[in-house]
mmCIF file of the N, C-alpha and C atoms, coordinates in Angstrom:
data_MODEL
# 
_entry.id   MODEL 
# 
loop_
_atom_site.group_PDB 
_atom_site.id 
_atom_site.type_symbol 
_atom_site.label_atom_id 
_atom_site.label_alt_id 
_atom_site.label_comp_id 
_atom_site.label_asym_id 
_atom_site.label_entity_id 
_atom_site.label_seq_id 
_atom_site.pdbx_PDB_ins_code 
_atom_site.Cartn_x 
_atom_site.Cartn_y 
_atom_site.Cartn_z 
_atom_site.occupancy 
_atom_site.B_iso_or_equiv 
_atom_site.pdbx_formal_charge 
_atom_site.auth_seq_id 
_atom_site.auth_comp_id 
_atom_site.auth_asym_id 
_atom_site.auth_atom_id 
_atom_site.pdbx_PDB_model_num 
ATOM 1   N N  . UNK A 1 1  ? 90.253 50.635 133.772 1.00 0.00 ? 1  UNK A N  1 
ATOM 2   C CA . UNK A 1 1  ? 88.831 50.929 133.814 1.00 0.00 ? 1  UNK A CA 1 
ATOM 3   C C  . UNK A 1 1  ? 88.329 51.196 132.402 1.00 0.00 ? 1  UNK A C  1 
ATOM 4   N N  . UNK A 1 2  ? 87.431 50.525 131.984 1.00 0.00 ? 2  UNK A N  1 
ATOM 5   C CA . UNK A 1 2  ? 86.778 51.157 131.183 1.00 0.00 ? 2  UNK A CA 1 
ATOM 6   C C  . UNK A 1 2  ? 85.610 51.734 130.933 1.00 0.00 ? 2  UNK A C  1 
ATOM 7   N N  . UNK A 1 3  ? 84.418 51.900 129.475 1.00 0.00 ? 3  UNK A N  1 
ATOM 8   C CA . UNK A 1 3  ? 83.269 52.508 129.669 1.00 0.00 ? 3  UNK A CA 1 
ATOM 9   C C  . UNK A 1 3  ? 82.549 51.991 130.905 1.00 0.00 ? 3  UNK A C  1 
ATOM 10  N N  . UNK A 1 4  ? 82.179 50.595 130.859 1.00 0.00 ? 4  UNK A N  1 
ATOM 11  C CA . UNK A 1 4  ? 81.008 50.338 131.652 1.00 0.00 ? 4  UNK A CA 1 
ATOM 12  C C  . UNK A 1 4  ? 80.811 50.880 133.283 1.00 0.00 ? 4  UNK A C  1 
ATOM 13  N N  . UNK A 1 5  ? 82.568 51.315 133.768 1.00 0.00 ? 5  UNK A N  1 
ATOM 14  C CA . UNK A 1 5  ? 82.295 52.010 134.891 1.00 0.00 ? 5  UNK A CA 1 
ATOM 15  C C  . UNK A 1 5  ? 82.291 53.341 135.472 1.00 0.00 ? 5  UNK A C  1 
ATOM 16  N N  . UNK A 1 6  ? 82.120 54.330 133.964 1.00 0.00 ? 6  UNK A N  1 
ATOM 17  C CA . UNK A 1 6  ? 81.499 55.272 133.895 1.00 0.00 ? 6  UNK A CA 1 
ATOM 18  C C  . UNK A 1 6  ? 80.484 55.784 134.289 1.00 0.00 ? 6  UNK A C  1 
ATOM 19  N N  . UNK A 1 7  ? 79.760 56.383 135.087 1.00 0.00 ? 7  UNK A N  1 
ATOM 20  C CA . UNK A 1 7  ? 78.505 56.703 135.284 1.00 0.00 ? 7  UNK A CA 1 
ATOM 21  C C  . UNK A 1 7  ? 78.466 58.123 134.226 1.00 0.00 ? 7  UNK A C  1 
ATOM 22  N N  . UNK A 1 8  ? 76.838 57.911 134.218 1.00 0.00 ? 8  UNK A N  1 
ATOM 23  C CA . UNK A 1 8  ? 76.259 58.887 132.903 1.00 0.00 ? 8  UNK A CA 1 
ATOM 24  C C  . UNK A 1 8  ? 76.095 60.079 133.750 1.00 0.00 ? 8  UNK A C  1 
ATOM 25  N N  . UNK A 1 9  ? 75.445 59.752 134.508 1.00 0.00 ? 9  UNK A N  1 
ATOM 26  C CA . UNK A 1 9  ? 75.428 61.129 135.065 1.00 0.00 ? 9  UNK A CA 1 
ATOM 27  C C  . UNK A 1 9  ? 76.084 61.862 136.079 1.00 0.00 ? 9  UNK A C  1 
ATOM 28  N N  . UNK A 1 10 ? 77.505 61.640 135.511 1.00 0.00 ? 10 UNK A N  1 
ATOM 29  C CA . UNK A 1 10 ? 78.906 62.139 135.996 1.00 0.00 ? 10 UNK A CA 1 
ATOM 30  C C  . UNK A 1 10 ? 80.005 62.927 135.040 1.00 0.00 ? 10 UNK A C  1 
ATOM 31  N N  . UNK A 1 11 ? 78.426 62.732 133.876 1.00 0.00 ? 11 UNK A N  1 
ATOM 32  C CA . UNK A 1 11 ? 79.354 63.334 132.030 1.00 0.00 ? 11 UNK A CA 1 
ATOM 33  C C  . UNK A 1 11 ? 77.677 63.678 131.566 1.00 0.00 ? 11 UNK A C  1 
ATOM 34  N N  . UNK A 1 12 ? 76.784 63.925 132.546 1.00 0.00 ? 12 UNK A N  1 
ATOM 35  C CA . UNK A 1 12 ? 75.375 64.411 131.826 1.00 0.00 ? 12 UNK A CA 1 
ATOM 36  C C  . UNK A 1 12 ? 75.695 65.827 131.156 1.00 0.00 ? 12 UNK A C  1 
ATOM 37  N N  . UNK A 1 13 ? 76.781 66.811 131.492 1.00 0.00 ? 13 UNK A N  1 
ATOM 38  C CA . UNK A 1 13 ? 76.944 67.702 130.858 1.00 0.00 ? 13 UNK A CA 1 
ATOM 39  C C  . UNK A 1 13 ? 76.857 67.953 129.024 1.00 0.00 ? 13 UNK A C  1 
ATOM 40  N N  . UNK A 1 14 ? 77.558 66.503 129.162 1.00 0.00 ? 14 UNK A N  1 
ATOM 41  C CA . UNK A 1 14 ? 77.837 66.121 127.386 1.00 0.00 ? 14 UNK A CA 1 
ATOM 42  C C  . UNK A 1 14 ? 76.676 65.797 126.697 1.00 0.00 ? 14 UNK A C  1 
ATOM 43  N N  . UNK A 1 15 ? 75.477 65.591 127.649 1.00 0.00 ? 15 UNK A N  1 
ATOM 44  C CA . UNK A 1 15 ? 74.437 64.539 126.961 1.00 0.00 ? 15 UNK A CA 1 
ATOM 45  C C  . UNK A 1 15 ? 72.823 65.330 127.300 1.00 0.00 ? 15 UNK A C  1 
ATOM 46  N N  . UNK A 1 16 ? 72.096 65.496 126.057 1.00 0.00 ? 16 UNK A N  1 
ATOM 47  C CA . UNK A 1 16 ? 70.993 66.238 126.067 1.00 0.00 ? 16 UNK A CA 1 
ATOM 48  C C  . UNK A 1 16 ? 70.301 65.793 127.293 1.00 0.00 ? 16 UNK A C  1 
ATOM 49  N N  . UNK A 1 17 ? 69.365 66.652 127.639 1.00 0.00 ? 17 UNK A N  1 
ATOM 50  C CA . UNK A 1 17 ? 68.296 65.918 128.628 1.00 0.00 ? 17 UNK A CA 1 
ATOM 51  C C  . UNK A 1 17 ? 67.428 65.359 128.831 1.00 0.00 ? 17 UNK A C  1 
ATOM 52  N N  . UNK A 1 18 ? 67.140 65.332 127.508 1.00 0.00 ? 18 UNK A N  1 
ATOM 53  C CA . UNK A 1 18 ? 66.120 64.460 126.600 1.00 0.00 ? 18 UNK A CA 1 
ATOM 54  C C  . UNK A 1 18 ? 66.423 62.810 126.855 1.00 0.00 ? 18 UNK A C  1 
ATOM 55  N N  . UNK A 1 19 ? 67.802 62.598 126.683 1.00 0.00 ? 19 UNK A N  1 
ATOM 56  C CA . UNK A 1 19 ? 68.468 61.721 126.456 1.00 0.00 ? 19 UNK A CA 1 
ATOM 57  C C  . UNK A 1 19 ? 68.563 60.910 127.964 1.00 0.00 ? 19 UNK A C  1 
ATOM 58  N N  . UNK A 1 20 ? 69.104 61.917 129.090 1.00 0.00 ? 20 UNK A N  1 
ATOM 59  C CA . UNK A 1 20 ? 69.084 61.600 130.111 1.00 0.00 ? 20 UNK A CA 1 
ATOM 60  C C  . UNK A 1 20 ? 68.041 61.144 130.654 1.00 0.00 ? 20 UNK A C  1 
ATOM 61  N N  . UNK A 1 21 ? 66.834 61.654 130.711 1.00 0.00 ? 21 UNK A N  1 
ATOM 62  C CA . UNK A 1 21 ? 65.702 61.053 131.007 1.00 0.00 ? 21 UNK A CA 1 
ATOM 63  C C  . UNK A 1 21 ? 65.298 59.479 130.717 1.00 0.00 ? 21 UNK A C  1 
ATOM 64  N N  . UNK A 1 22 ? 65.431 59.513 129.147 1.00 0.00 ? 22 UNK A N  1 
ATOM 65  C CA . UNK A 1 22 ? 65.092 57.885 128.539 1.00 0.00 ? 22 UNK A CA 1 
ATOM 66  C C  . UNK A 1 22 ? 65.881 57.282 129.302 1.00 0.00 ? 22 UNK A C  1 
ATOM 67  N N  . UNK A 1 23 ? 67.493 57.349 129.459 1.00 0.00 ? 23 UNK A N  1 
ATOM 68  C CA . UNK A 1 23 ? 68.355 56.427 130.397 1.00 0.00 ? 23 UNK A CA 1 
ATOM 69  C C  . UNK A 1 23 ? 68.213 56.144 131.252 1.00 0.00 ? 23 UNK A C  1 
ATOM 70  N N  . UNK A 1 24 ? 67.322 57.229 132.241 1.00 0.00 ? 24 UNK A N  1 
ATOM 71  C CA . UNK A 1 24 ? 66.911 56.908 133.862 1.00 0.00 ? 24 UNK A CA 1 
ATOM 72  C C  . UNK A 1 24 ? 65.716 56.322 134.089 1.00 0.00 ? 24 UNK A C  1 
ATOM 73  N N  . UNK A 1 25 ? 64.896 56.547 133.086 1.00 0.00 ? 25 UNK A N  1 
ATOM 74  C CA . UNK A 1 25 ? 63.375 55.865 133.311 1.00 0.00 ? 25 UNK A CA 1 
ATOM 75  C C  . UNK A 1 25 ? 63.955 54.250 132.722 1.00 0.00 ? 25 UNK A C  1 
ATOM 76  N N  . UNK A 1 26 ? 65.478 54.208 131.835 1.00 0.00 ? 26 UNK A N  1 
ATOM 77  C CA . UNK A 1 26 ? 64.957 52.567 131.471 1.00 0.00 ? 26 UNK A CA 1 
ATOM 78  C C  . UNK A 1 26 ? 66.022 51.788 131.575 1.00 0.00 ? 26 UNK A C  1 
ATOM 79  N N  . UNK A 1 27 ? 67.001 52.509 132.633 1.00 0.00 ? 27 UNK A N  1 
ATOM 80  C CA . UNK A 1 27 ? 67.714 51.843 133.751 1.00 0.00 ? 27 UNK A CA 1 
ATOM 81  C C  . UNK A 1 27 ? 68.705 51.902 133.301 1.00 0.00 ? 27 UNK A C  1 
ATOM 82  N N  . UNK A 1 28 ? 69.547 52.360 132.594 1.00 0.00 ? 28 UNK A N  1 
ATOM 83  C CA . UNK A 1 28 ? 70.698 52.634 132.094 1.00 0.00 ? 28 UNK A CA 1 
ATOM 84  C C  . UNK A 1 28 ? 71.483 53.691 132.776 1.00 0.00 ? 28 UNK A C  1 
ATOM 85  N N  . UNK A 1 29 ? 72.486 53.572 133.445 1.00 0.00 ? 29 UNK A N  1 
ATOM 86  C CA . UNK A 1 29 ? 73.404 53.909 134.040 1.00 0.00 ? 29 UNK A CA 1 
ATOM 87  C C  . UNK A 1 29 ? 74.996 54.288 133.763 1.00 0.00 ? 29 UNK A C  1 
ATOM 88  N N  . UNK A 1 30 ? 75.630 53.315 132.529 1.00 0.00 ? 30 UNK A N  1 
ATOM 89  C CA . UNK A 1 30 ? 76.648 53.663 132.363 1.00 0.00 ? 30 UNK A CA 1 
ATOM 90  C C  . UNK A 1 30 ? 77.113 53.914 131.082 1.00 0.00 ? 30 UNK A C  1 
ATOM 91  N N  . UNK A 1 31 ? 78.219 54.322 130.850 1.00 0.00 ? 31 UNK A N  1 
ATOM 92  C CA . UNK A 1 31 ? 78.641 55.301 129.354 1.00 0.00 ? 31 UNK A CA 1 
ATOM 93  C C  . UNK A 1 31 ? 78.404 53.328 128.558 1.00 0.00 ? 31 UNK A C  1 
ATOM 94  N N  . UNK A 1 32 ? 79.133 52.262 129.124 1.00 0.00 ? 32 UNK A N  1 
ATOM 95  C CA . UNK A 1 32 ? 79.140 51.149 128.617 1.00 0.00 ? 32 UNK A CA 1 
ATOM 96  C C  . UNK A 1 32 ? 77.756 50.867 128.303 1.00 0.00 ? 32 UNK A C  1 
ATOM 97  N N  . UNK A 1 33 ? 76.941 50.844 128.987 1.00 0.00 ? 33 UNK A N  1 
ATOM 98  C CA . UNK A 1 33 ? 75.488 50.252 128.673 1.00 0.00 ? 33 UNK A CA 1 
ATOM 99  C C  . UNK A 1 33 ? 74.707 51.450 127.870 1.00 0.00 ? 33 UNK A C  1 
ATOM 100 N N  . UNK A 1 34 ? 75.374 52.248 127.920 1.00 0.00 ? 34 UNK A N  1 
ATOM 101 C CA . UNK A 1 34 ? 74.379 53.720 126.363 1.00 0.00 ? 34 UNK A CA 1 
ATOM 102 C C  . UNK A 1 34 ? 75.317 53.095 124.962 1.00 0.00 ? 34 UNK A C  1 
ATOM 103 N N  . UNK A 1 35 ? 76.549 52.656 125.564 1.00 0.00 ? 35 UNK A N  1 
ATOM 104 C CA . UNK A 1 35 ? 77.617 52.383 123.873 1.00 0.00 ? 35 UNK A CA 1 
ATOM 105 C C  . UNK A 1 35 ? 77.155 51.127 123.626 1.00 0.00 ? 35 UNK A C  1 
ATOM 106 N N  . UNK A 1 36 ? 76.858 50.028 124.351 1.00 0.00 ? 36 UNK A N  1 
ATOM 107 C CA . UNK A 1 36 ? 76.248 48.515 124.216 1.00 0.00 ? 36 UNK A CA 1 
ATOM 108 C C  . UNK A 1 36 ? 74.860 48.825 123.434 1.00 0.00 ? 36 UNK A C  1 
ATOM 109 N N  . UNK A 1 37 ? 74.239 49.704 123.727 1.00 0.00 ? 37 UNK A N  1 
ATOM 110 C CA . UNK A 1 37 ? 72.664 49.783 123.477 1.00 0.00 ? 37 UNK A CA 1 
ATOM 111 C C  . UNK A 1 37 ? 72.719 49.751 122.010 1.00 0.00 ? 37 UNK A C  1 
ATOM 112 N N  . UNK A 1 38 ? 71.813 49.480 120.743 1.00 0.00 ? 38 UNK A N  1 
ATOM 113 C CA . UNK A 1 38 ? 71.535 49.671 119.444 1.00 0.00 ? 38 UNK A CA 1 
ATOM 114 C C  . UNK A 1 38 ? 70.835 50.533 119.155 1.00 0.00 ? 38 UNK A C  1 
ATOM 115 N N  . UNK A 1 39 ? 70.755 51.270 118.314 1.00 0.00 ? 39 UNK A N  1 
ATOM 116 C CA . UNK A 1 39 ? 69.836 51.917 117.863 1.00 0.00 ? 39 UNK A CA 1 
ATOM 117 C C  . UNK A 1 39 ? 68.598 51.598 117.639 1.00 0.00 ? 39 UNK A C  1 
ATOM 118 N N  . UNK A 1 40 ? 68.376 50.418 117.158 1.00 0.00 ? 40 UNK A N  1 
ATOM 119 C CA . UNK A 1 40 ? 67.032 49.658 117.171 1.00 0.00 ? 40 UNK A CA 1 
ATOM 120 C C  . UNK A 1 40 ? 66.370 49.674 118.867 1.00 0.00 ? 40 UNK A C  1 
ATOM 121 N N  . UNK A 1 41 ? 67.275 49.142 119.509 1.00 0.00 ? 41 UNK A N  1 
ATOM 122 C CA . UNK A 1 41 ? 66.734 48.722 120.524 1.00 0.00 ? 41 UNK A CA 1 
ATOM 123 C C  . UNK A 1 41 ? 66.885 50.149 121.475 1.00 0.00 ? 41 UNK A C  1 
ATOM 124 N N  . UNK A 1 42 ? 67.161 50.986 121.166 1.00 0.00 ? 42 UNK A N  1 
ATOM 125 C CA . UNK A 1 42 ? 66.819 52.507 122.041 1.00 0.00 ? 42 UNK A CA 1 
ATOM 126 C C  . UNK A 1 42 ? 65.732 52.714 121.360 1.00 0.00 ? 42 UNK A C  1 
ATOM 127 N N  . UNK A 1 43 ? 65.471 52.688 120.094 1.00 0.00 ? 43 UNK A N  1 
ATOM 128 C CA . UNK A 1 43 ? 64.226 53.121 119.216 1.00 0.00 ? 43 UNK A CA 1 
ATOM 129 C C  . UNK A 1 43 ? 63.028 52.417 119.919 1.00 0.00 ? 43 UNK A C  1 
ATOM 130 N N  . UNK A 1 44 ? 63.107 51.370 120.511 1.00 0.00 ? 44 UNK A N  1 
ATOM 131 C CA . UNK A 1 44 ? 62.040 50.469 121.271 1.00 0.00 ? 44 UNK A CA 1 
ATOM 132 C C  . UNK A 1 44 ? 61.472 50.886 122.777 1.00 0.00 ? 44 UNK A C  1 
ATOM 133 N N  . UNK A 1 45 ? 62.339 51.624 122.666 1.00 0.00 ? 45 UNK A N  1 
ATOM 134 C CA . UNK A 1 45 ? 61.957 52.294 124.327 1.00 0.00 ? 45 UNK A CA 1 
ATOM 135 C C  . UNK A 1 45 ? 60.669 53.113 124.285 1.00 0.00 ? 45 UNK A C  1 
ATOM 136 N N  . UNK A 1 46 ? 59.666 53.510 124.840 1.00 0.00 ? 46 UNK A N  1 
ATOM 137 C CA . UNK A 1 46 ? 58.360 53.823 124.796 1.00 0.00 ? 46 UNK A CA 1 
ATOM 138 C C  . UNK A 1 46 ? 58.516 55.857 124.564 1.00 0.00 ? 46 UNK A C  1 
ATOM 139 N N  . UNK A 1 47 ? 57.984 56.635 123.839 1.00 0.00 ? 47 UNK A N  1 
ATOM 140 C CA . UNK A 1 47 ? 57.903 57.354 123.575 1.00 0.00 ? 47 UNK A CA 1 
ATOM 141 C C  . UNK A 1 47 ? 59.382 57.893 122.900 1.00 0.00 ? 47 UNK A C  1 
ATOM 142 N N  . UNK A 1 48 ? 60.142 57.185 122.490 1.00 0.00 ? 48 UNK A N  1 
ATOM 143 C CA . UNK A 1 48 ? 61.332 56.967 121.468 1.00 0.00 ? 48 UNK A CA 1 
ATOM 144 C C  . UNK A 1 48 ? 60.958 57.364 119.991 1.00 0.00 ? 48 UNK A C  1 
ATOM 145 N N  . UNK A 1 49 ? 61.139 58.815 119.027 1.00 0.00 ? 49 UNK A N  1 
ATOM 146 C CA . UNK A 1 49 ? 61.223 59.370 117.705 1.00 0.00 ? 49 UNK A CA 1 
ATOM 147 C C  . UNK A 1 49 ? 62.405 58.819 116.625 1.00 0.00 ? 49 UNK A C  1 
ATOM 148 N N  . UNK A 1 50 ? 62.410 59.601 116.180 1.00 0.00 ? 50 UNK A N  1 
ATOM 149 C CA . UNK A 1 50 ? 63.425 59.288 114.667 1.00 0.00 ? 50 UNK A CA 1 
ATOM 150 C C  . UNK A 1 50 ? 64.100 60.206 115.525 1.00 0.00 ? 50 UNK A C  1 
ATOM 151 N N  . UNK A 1 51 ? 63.987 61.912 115.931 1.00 0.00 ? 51 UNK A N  1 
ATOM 152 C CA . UNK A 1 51 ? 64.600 62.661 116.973 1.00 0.00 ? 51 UNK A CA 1 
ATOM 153 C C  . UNK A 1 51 ? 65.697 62.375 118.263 1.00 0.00 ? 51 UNK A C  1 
ATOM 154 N N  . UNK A 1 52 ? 64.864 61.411 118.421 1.00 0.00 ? 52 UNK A N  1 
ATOM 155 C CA . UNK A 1 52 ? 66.034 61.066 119.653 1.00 0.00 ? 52 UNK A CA 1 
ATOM 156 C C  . UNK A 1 52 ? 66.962 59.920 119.148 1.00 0.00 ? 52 UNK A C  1 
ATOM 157 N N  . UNK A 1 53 ? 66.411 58.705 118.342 1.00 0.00 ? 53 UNK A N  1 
ATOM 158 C CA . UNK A 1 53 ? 67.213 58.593 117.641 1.00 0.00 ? 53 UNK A CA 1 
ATOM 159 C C  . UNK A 1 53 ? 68.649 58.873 117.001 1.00 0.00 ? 53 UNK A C  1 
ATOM 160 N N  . UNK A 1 54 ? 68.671 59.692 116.190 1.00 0.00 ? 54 UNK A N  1 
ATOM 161 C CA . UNK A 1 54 ? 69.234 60.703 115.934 1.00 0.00 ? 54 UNK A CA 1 
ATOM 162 C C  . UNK A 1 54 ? 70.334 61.431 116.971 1.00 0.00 ? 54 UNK A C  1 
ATOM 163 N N  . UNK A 1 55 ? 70.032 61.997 118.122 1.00 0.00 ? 55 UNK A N  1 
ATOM 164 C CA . UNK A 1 55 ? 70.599 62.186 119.866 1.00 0.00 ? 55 UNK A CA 1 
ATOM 165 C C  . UNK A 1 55 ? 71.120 61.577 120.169 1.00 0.00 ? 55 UNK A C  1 
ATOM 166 N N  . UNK A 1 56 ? 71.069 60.267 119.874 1.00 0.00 ? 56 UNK A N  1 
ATOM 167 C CA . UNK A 1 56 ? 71.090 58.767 120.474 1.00 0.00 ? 56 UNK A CA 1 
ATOM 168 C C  . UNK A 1 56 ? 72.341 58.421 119.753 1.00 0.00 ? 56 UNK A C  1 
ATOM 169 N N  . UNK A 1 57 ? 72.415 58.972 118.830 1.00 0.00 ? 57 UNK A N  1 
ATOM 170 C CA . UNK A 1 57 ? 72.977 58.082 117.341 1.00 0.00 ? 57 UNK A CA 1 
ATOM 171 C C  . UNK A 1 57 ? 74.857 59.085 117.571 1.00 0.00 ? 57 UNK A C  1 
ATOM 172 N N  . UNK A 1 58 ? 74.551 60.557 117.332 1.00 0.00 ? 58 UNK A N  1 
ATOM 173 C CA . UNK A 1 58 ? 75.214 61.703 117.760 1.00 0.00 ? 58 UNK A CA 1 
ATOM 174 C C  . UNK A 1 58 ? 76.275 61.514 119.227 1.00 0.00 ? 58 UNK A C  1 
ATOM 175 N N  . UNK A 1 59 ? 75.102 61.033 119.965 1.00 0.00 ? 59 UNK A N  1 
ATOM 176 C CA . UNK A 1 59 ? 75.970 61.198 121.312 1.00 0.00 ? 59 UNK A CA 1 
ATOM 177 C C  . UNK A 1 59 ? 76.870 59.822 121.255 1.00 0.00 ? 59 UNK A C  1 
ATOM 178 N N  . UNK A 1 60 ? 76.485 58.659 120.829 1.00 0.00 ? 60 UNK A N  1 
ATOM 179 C CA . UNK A 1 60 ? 77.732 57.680 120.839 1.00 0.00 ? 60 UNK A CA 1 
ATOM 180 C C  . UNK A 1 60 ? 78.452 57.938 120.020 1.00 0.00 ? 60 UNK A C  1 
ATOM 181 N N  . UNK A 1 61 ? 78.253 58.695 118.973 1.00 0.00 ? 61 UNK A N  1 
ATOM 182 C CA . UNK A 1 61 ? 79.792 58.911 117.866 1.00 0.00 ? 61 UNK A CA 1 
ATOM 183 C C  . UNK A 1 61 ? 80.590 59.790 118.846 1.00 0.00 ? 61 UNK A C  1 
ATOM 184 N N  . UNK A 1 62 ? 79.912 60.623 119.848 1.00 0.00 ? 62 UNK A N  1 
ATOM 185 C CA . UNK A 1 62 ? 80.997 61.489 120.349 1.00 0.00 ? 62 UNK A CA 1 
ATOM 186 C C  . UNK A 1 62 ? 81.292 61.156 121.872 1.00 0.00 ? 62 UNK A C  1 
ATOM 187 N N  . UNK A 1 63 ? 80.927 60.559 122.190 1.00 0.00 ? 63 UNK A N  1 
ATOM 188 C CA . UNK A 1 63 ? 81.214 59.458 123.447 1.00 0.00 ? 63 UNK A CA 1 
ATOM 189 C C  . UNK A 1 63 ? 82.773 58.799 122.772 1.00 0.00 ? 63 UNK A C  1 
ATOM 190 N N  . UNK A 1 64 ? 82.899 57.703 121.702 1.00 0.00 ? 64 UNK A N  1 
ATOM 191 C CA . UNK A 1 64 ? 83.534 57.507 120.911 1.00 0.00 ? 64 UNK A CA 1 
ATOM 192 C C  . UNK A 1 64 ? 85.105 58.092 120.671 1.00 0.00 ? 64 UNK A C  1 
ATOM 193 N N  . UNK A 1 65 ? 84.779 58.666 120.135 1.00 0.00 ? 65 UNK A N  1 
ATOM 194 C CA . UNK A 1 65 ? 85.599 60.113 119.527 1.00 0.00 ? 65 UNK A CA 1 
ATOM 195 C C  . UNK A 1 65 ? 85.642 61.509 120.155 1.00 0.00 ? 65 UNK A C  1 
ATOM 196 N N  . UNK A 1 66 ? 85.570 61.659 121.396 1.00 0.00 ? 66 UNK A N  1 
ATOM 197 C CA . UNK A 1 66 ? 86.213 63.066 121.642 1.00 0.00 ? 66 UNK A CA 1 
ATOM 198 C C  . UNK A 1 66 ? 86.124 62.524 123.319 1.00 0.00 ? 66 UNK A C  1 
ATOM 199 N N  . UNK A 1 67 ? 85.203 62.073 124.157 1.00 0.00 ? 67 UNK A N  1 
ATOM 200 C CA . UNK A 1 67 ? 84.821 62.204 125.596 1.00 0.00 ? 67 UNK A CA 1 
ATOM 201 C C  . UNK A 1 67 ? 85.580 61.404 126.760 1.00 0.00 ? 67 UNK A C  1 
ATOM 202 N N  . UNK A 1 68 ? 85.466 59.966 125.677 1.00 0.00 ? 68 UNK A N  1 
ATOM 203 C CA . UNK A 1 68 ? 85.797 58.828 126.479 1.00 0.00 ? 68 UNK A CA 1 
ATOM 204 C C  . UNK A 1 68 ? 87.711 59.019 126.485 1.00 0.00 ? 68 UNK A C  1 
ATOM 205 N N  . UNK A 1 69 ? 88.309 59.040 125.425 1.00 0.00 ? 69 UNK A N  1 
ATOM 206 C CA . UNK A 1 69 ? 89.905 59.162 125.770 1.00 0.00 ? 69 UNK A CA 1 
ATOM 207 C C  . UNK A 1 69 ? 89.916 60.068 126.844 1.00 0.00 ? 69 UNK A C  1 
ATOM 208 N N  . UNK A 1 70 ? 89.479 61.245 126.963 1.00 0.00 ? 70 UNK A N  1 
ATOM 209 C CA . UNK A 1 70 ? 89.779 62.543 127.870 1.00 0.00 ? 70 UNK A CA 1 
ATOM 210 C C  . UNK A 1 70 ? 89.310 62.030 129.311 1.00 0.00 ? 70 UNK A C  1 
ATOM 211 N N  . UNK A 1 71 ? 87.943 61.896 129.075 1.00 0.00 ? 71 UNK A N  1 
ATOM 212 C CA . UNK A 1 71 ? 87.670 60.729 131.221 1.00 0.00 ? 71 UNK A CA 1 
ATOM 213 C C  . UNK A 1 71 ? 88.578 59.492 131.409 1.00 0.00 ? 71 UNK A C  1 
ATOM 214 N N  . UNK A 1 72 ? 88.975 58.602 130.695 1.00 0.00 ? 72 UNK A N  1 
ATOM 215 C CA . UNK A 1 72 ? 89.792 57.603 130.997 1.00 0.00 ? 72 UNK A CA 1 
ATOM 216 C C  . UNK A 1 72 ? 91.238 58.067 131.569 1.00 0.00 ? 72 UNK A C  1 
ATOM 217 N N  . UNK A 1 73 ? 91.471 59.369 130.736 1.00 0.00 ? 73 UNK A N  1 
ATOM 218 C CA . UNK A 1 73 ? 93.279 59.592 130.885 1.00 0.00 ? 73 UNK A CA 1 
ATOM 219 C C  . UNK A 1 73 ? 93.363 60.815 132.606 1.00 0.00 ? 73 UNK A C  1 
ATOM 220 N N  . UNK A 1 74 ? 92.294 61.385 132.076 1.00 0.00 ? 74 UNK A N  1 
ATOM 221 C CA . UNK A 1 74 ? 92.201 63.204 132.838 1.00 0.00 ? 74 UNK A CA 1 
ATOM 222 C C  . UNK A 1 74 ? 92.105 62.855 134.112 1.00 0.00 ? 74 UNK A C  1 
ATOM 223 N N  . UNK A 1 75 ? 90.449 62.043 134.371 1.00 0.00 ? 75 UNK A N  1 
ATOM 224 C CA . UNK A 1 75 ? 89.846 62.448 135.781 1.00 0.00 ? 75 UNK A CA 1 
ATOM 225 C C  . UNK A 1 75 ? 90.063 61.484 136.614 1.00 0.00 ? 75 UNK A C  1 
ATOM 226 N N  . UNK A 1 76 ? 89.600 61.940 137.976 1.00 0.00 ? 76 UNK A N  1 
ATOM 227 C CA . UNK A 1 76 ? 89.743 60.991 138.896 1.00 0.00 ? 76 UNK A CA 1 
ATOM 228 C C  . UNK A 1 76 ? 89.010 60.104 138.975 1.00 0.00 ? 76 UNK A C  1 
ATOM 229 N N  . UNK A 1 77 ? 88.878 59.072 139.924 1.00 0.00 ? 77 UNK A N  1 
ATOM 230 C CA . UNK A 1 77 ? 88.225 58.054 139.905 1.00 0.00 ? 77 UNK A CA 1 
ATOM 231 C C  . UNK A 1 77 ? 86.729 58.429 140.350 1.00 0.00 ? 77 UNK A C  1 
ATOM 232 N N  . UNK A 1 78 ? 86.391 59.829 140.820 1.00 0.00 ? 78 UNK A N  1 
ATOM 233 C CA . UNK A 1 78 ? 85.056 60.148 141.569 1.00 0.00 ? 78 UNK A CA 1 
ATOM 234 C C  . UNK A 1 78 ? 84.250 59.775 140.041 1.00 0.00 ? 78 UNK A C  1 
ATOM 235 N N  . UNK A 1 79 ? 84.652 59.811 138.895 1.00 0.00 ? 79 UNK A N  1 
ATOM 236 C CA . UNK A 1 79 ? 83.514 59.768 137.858 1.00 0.00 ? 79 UNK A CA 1 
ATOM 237 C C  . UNK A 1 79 ? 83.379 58.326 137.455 1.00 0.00 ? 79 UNK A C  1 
ATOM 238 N N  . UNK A 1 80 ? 83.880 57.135 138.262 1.00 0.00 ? 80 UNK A N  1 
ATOM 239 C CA . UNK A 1 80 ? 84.130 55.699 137.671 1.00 0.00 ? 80 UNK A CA 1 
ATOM 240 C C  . UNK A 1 80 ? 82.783 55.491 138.917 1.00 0.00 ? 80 UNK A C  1 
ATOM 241 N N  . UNK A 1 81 ? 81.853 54.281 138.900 1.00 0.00 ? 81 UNK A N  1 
ATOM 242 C CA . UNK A 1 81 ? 80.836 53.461 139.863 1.00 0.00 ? 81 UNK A CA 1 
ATOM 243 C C  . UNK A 1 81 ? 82.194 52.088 140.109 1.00 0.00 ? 81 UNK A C  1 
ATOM 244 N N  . UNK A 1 82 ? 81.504 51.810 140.798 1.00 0.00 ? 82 UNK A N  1 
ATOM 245 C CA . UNK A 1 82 ? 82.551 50.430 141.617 1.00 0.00 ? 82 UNK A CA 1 
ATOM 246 C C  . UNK A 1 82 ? 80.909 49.025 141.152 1.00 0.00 ? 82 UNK A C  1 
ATOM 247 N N  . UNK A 1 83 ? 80.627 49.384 139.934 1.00 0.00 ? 83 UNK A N  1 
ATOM 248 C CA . UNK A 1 83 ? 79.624 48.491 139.392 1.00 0.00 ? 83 UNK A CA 1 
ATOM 249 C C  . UNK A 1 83 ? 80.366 46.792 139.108 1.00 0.00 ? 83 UNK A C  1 
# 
């Protein structure tokens, strides 16, 4: 398994709510499709700052580097979608 069958909001703990919101209003669902996304093209999303940006920018370095080894190895499958 990898990111894309992650659901986000099964690890929203890790992720501002700020953040969560933009993902749900613009259909984004999984840790794969927030790590696929660009920065440019999150910046394009409608009421999108240099701020969230920034959130945006933060939370995939640590998606990356600290989150994703630990859900892949640790948890059960309740946090994977059958996408």
């Amino acid at each position: 398994m990898g990111f894309q069958n992650i659901l986000i909001k099964n690890i929203k703990i890790h992720i501002p709510n700020k953040l969560m919101i933009k993902f749900s209003i613009n259909g984004l669902n999984t840790v794969g499709e927030v790590l696929s996304l660009s920065n440019i093209e999150f910046s394009n999303f409608k009421g999108v700052g240099v701020g969230l940006v920034k959130l945006f920018d933060n939370l995939k370095i640590f998606l990356n580097s600290n989150i994703m080894p630990t859900l892949l190895k640790n948890y059960s499958n309740e946090i994977f979608c059958s996408c």
